[in-house]
C-alpha positions in Angstrom: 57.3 30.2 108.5 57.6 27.7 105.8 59.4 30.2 103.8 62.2 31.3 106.5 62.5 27.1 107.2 63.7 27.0 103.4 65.8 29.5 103.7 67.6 28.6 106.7 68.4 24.9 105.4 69.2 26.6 102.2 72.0 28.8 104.0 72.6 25.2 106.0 73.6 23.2 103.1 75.6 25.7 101.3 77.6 26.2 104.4 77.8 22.6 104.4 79.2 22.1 100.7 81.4 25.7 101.5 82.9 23.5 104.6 83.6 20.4 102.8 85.1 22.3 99.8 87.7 24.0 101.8 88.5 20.6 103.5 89.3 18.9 100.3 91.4 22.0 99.8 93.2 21.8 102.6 94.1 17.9 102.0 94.8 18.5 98.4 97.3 21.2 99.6 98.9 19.1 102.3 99.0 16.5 99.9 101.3 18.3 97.4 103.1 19.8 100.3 104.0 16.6 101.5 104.8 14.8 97.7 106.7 17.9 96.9 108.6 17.5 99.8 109.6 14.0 99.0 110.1 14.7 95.4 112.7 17.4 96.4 114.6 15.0 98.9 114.4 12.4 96.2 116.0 14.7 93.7 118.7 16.0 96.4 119.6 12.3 97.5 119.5 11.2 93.7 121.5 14.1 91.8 125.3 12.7 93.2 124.7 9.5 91.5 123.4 11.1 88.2 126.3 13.6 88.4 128.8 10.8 89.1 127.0 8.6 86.0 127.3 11.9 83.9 131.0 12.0 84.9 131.9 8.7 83.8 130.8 9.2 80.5 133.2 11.9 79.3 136.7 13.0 78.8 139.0 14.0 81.4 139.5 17.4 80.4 135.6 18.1 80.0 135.5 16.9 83.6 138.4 19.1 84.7 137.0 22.6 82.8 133.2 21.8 82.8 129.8 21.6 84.4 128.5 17.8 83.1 124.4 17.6 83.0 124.5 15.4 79.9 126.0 12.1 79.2 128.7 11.7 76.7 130.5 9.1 74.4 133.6 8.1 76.4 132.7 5.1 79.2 133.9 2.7 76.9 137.0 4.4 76.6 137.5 5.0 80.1 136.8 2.0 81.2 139.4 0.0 79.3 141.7 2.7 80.7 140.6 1.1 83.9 140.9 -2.3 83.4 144.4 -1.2 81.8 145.4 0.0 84.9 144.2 -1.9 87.4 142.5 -5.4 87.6 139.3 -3.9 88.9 137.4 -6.8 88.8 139.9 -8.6 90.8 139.3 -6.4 93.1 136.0 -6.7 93.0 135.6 -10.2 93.9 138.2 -9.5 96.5 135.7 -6.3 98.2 132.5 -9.2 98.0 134.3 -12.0 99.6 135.5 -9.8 102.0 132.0 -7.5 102.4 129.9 -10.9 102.5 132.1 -12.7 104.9 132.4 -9.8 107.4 128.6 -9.1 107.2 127.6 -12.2 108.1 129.8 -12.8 111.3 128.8 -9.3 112.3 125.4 -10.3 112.4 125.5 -13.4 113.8 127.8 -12.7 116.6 126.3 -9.5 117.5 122.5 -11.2 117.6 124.1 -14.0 120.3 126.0 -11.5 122.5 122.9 -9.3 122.2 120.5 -11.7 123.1 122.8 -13.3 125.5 122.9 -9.5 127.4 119.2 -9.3 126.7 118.1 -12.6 128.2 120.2 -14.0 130.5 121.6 -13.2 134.1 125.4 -13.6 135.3 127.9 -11.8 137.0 129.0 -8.6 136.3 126.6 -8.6 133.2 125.9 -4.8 133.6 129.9 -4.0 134.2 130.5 -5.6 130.8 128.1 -4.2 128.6 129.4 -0.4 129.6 132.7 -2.1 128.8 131.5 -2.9 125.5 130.1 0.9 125.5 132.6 2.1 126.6 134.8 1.3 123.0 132.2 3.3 121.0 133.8 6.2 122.3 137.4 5.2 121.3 138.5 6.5 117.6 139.2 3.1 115.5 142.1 5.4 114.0 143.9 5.5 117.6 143.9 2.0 117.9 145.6 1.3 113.9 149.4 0.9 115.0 148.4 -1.3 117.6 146.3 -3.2 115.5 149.4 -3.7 113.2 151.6 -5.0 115.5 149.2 -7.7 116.8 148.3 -8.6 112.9 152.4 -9.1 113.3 152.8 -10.9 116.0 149.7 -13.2 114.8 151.8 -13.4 111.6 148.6 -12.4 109.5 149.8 -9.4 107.7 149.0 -9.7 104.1 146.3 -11.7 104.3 142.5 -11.2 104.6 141.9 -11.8 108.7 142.5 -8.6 110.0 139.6 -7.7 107.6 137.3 -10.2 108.9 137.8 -11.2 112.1 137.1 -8.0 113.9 133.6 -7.9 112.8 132.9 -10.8 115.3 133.0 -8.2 118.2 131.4 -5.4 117.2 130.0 -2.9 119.8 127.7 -1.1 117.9 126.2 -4.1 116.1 125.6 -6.0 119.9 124.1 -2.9 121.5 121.4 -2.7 118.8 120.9 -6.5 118.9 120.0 -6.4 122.6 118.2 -3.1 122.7 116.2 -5.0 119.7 116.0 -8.1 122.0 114.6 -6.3 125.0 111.6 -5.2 123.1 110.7 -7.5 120.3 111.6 -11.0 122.1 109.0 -11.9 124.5 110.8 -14.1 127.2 107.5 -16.2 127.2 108.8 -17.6 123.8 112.0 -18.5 125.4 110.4 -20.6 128.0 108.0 -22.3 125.7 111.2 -23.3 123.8 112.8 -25.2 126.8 109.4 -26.5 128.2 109.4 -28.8 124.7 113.1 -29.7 125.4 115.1 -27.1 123.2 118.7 -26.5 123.5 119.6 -22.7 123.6 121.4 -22.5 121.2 118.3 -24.2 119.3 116.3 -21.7 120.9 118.3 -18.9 119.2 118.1 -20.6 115.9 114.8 -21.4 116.0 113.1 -18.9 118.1 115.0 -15.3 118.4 116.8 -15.6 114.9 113.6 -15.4 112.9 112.2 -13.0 115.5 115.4 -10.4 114.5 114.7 -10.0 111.1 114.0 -6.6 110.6 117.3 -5.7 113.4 119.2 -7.6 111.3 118.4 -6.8 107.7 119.1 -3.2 109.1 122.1 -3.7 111.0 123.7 -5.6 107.9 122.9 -2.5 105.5 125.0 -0.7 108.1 127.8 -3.4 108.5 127.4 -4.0 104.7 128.3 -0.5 103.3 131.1 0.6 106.1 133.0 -3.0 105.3 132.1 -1.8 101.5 134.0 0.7 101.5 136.6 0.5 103.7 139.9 2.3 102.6 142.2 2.2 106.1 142.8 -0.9 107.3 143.1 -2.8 103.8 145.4 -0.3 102.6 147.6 -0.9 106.2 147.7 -4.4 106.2 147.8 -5.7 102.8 150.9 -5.3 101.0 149.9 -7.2 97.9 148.3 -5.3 95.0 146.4 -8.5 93.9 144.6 -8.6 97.4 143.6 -5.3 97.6 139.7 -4.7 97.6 138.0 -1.8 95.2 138.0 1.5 97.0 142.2 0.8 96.8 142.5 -0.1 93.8 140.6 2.8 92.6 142.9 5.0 94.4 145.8 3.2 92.8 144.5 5.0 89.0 146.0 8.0 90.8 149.5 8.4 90.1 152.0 11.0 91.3 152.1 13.3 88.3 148.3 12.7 87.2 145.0 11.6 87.9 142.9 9.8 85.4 139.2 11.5 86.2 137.5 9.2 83.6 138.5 6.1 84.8 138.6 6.8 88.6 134.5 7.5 87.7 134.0 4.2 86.0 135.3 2.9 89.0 133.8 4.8 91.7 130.3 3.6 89.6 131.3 0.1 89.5 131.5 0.2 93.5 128.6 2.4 94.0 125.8 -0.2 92.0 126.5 -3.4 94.3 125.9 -1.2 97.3 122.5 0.2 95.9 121.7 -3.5 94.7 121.9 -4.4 98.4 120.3 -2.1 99.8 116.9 -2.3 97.8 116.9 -6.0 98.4 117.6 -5.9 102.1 115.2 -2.7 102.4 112.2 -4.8 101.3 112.9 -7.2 104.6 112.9 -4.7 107.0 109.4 -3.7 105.4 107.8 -6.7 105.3 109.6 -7.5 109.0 108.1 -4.5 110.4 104.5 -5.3 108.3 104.2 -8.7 109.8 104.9 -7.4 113.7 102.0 -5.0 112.9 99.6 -7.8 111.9 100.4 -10.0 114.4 100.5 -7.4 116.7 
């Protein structure tokens, strides 16, 4: 008996160690399923920039006859080509005040008529918010000739307004505030805030602004890049070449006869690095946003 007891807790354990072997087999190969997955979408997501980096870097009729997979010699060169034909940097500073300016009424007048949809009862509250809906359906490119001639009757053509002052009423941006609002702003909070004697509008500061985080970090990424690289409207209402932000004036190396390829790259890099700058900064908030409603959660 002894004998057949050994064996059978012999067969046991090595059907135990078999067992556990192809388990860590079948994690291991999930693992590198899953990495090499990533790795591949990395490399897909990743290989436009190198190409466009590779680009930059050589003459324009090696990028007119030829497949680039390895830098050259010639950024230098094409980049005072650039600068020689446009002031790109003017530009540049034109695209941040612009970008910057634009971002930040989008998100703070899209978090108040979110939270003020969210939070707060009146009249005809559900009639207006489809109303609001209702202009994500209409193409922006409809609505450019009338958009000019109220930029001209407001006597604001050539100037930087009709760039910025749309952004305060963006339908987009205030349906994703008070979606956001619904579900991560307890109205508890809210009544706290006026039981110690708080204004709303200090209660919006104080209280919902901090709570939005995350929505906003991720809302400006989106309001961020489209303002960016905007192309239409700037090219509509500003007549000035000065005053003309980057993704213009890097059209404007174009001619009619000709197209500089070299230094249309250095430019399209120069516009490409702010927006990847931004985006790795404001990525880390909605990260940590999201970490801390998990711990306190």
């Amino acid at each position: 008996m002894k004998a057949n007891d050994s064996v059978v807790e012999k067969s046991i354990s090595f059907s135990k160690r078999k067992t556990k072997k192809e388990f860590n087999a079948k994690i291991f190969l999930g693992k590198f399923a899953v990495y090499f997955l990533l790795i591949a979408v990395a490399f897909t997501c990743l290989l436009p920039f190198y190409s466009m980096m590779v680009t930059s870097s050589h003459e324009n009729s090696d990028i007119a006859r030829k497949l680039l997979l390895v830098p050259g010699s010639e950024f230098i060169e094409n980049y005072k080509r650039l600068i020689d034909t446009v002031p790109i940097w003017r530009g540049f500073a034109n695209t941040v005040f612009i970008t910057v300016t634009s971002t930040v009424l989008n998100l703070y007048f899209s978090a108040l008529a979110g939270y003020g949809f969210s939070k707060y009862n009146f009249k005809y509250k559900n009639i207006l918010f489809l109303a609001v809906l209702g202009t994500m359906m209409i193409p922006g490119q409809l609505g450019i000739i009338g958009f000019f001639k109220l930029m001209d009757s407001f006597q604001m053509l050539n100037t930087y307004w009709p760039l910025i002052l749309p952004s305060i009423s963006n339908a987009f941006g205030i349906f994703f505030m008070k979606q956001m609002c619904d579900s991560s702003i307890p109205t508890e909070i809210l009544e706290s805030g006026r039981i110690d004697g708080c204004g709303e509008l200090k209660i919006f500061h104080r209280l919902v602004l901090p709570l939005l985080m995350p929505a906003l970090a991720t809302l400006g990424i989106f309001s961020f890049i489209g303002k960016w690289n905007d192309f239409l409207t700037p090219m509509i209402v500003l007549f000035d070449n000065e005053m003309q932000p980057l993704p213009v004036m890097i059209a404007m190396v174009k001619s009619q006869f000709s197209t500089d390829f070299g230094a249309m790259y250095v430019g399209i890099v120069i516009s490409v690095i702010p927006i990847l700058i931004f985006f790795s900064v404001v990525s880390k908030k909605i990260i940590s946003g999201v970490t801390a409603g998990a711990l306190k959660g």
